[in-house]
MMTF fields as JSON, N, C-alpha, C and O atoms, coordinates in Angstrom:
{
  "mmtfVersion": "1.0.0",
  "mmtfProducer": "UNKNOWN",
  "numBonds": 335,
  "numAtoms": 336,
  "numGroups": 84,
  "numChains": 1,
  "numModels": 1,
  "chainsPerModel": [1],
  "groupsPerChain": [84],
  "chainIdList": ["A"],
  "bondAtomList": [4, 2, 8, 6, 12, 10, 16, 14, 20, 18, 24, 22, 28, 26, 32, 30, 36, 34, 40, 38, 44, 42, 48, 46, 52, 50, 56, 54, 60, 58, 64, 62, 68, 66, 72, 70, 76, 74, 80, 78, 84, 82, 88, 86, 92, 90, 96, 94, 100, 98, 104, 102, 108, 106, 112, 110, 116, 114, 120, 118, 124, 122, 128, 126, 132, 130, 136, 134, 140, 138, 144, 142, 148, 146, 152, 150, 156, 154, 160, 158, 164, 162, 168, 166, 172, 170, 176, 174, 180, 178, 184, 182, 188, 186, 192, 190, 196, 194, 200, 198, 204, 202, 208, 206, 212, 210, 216, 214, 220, 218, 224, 222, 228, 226, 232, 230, 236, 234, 240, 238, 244, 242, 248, 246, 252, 250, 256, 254, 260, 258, 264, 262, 268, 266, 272, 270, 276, 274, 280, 278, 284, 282, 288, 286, 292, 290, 296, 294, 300, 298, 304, 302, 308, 306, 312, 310, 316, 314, 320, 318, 324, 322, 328, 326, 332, 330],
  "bondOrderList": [1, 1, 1, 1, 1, 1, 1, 1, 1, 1, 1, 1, 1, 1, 1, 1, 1, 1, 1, 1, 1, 1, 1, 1, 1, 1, 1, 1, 1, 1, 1, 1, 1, 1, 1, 1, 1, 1, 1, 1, 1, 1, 1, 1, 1, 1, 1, 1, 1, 1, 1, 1, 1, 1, 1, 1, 1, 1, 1, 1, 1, 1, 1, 1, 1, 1, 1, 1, 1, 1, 1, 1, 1, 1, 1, 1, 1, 1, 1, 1, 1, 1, 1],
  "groupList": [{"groupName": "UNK", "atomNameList": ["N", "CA", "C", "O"], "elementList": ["N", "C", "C", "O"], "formalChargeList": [0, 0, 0, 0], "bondAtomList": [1, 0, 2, 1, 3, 2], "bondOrderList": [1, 1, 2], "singleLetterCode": "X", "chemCompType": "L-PEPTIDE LINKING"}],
  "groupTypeList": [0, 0, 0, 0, 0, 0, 0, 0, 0, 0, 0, 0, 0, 0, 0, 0, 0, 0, 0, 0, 0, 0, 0, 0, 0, 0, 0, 0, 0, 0, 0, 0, 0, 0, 0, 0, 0, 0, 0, 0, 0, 0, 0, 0, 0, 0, 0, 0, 0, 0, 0, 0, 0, 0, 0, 0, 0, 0, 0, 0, 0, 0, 0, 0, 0, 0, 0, 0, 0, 0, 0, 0, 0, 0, 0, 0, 0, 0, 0, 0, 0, 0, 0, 0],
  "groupIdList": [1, 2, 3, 4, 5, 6, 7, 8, 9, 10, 11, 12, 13, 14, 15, 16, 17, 18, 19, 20, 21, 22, 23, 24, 25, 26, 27, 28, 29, 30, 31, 32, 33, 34, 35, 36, 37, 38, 39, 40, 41, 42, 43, 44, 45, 46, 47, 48, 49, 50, 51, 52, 53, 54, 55, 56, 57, 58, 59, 60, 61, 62, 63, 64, 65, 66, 67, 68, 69, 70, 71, 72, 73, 74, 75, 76, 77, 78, 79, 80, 81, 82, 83, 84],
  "secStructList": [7, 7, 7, 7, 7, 2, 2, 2, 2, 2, 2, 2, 2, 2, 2, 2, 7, 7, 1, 1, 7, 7, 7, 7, 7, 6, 6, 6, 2, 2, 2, 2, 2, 6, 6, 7, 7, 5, 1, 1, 1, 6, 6, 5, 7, 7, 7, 3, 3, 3, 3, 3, 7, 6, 6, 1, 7, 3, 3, 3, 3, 3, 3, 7, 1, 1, 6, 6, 7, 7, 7, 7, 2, 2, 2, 2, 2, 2, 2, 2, 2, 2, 7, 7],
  "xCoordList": [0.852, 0.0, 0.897, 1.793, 0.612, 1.686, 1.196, 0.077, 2.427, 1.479, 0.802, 0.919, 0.013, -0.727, 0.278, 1.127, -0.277, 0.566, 0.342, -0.7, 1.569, 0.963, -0.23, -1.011, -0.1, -1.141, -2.381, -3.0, -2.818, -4.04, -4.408, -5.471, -3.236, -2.981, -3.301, -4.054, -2.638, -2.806, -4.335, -5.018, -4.985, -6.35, -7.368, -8.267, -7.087, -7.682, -8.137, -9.136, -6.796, -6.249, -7.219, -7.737, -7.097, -7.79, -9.079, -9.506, -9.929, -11.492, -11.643, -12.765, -10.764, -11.421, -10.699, -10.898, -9.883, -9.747, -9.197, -9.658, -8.418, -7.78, -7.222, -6.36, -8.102, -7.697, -6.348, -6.424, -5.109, -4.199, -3.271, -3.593, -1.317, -0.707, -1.082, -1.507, -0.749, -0.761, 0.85, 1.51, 1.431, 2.473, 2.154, 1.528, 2.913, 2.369, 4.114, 5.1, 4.038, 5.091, 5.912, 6.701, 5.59, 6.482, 7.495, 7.522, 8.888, 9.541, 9.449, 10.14, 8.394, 8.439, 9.42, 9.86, 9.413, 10.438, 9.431, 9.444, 8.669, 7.783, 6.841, 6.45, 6.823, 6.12, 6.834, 6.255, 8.197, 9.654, 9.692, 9.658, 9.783, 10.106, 9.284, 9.805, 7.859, 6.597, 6.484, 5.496, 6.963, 6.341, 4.923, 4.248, 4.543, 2.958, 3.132, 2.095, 4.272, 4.375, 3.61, 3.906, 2.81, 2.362, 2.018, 1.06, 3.104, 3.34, 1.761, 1.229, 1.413, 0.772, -0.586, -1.374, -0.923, -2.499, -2.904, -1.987, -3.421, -4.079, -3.274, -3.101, -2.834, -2.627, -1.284, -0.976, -0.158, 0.994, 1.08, 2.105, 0.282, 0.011, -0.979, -2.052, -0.628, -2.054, -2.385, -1.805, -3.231, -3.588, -2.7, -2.717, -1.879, -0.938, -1.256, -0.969, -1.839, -1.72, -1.153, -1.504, -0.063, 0.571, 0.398, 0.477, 0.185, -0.039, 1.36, 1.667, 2.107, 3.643, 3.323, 3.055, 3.533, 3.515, 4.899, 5.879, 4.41, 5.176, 6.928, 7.824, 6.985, 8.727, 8.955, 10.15, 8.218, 8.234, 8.476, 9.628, 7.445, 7.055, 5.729, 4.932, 5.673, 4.696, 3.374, 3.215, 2.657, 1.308, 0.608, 0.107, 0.064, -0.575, -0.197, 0.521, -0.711, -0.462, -1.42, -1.807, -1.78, -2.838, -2.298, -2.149, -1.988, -1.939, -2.718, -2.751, -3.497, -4.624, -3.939, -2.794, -5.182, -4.645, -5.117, -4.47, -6.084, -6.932, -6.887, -6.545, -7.335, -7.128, -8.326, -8.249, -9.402, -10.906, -10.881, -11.8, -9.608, -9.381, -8.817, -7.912, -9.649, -8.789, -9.67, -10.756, -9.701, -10.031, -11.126, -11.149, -11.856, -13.198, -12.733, -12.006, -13.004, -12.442, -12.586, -11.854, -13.774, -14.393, -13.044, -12.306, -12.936, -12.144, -10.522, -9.635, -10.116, -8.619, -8.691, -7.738, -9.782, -10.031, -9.792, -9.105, -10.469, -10.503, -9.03, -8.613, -8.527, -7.094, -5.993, -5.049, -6.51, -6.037, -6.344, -5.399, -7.512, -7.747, -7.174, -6.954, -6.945, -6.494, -4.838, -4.269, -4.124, -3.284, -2.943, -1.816, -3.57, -3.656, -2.784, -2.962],
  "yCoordList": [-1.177, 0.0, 1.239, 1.383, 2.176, 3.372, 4.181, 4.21, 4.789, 6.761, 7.542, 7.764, 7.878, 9.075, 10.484, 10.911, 10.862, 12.534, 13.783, 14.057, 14.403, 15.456, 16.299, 16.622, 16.725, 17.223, 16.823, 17.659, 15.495, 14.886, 15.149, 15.203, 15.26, 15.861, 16.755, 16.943, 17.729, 19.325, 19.219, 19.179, 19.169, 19.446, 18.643, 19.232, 17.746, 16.932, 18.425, 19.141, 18.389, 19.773, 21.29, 22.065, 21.156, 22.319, 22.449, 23.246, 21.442, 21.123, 20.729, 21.016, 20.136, 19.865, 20.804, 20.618, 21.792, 22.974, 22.143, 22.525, 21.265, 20.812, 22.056, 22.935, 21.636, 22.938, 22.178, 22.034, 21.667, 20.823, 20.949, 20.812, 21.338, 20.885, 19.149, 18.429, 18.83, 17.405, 17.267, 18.237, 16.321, 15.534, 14.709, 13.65, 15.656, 14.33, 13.855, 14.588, 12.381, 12.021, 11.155, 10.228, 11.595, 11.324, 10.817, 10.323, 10.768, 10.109, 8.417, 7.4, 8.832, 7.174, 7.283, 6.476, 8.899, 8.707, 8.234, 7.123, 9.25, 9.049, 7.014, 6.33, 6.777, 5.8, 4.637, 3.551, 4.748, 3.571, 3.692, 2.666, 5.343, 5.0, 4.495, 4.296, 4.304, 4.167, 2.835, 2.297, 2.181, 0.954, 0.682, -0.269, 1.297, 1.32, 0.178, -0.469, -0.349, -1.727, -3.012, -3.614, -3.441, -4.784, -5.503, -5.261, -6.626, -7.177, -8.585, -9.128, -8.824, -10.354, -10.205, -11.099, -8.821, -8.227, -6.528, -5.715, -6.332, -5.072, -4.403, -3.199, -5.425, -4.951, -4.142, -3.287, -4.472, -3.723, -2.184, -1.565, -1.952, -0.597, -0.455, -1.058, 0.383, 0.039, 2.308, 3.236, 2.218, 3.44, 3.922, 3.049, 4.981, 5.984, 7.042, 7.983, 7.622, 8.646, 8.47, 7.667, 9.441, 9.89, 11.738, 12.642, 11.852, 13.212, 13.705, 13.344, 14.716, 14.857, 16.769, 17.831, 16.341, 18.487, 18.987, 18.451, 20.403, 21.026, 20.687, 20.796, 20.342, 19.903, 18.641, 18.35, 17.874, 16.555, 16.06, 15.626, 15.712, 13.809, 13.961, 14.815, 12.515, 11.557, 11.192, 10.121, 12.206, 12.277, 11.519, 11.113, 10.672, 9.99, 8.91, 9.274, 7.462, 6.773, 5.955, 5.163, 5.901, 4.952, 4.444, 5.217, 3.094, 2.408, 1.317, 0.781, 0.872, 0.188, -1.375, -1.688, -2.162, -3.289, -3.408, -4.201, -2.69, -2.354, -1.229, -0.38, -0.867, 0.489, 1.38, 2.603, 0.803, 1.453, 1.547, 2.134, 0.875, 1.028, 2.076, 2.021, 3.259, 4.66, 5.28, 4.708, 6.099, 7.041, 7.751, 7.739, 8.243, 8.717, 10.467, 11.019, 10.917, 12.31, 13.159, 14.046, 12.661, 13.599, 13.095, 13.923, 11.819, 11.886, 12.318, 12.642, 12.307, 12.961, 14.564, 15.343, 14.797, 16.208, 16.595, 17.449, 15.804, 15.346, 15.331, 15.91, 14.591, 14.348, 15.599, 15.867, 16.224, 17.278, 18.52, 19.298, 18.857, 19.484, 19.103, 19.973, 17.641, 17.667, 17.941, 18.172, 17.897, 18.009, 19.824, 20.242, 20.323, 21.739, 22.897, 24.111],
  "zCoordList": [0.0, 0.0, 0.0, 0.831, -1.01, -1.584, -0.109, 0.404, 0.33, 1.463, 0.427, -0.778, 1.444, 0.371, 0.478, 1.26, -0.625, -1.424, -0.296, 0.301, -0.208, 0.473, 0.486, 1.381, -1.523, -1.774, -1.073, -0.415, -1.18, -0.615, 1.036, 1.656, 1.348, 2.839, 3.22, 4.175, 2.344, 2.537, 2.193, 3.216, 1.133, 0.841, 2.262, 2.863, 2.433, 3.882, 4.718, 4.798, 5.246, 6.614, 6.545, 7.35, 5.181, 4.504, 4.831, 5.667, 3.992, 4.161, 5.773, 6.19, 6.776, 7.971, 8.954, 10.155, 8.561, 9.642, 11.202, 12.278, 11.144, 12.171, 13.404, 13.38, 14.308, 15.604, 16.264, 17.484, 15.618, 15.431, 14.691, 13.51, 15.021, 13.547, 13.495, 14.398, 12.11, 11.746, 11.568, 11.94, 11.114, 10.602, 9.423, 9.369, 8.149, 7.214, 7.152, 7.22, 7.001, 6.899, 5.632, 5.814, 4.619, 3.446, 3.084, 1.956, 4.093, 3.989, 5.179, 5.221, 5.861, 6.665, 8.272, 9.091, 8.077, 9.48, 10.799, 11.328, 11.126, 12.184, 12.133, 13.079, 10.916, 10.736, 10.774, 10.768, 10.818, 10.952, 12.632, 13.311, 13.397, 14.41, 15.677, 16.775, 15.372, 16.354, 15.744, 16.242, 15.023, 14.932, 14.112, 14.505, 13.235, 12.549, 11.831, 11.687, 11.255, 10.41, 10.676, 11.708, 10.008, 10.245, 9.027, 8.293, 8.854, 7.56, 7.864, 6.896, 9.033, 9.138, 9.066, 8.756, 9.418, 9.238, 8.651, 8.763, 8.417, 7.89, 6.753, 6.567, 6.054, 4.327, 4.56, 3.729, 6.086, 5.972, 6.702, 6.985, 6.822, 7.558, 8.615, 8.569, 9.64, 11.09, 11.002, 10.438, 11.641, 11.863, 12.961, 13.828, 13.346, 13.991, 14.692, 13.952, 16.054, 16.347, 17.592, 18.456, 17.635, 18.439, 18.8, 17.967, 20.058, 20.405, 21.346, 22.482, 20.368, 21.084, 21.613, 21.05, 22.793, 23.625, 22.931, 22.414, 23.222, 22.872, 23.081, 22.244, 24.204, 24.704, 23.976, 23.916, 23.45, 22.696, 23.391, 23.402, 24.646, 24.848, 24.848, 25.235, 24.111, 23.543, 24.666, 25.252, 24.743, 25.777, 25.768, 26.816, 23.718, 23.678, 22.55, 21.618, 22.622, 21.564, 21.13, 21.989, 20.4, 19.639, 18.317, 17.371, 18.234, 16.893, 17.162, 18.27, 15.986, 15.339, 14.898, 14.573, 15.05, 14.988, 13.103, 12.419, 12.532, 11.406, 11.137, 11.96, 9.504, 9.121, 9.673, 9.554, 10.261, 10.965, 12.228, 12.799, 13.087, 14.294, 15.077, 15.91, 14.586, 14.779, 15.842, 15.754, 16.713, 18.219, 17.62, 16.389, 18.102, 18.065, 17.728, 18.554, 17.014, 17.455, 18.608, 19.047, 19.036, 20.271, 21.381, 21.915, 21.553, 22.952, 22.182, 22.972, 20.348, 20.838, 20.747, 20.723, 20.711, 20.978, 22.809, 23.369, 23.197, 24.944, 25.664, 26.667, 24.902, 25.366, 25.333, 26.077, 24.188, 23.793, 24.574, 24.704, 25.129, 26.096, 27.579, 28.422, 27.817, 29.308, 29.317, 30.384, 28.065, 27.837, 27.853, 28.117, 27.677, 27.656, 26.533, 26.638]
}
């Protein structure tokens, strides 16, 4: 399964006004170093969110065992608020 294009990214970000920077990651760094790889189930790729504060550590982590196994928005919105 190819990453998707920035472009496709950027236009995403665009239309949904993320109260959030994102990370798109294009070259595979962030996605080599969290571990998202899974060659035995879900077509090679799992769903990724990681929520990093400002000083960079890693507040929150969620990877998916499936590509539909992704956080509700309401609670990483939630998280994001207790996080402040």
């Amino acid at each position: 399964m190819a990453a998707d294009t920035l472009g496709n990214a950027r236009t995403y970000f665009q239309k949904h006004r993320l109260p959030f920077p994102c990370l798109v990651d294009n070259d595979h760094t962030a996605y080599d170093m969290y571990n998202v790889q899974s060659r035995l189930v879900s077509l090679g790729q799992r769903p990724g969110l990681f929520i990093i504060d400002k000083e960079g550590i890693v507040r929150y982590t969620h990877v998916g065992n499936q590509q539909w196994n992704i956080p509700a928005v309401a609670d990483v919105l939630a998280r994001l608020d207790a996080i402040g």
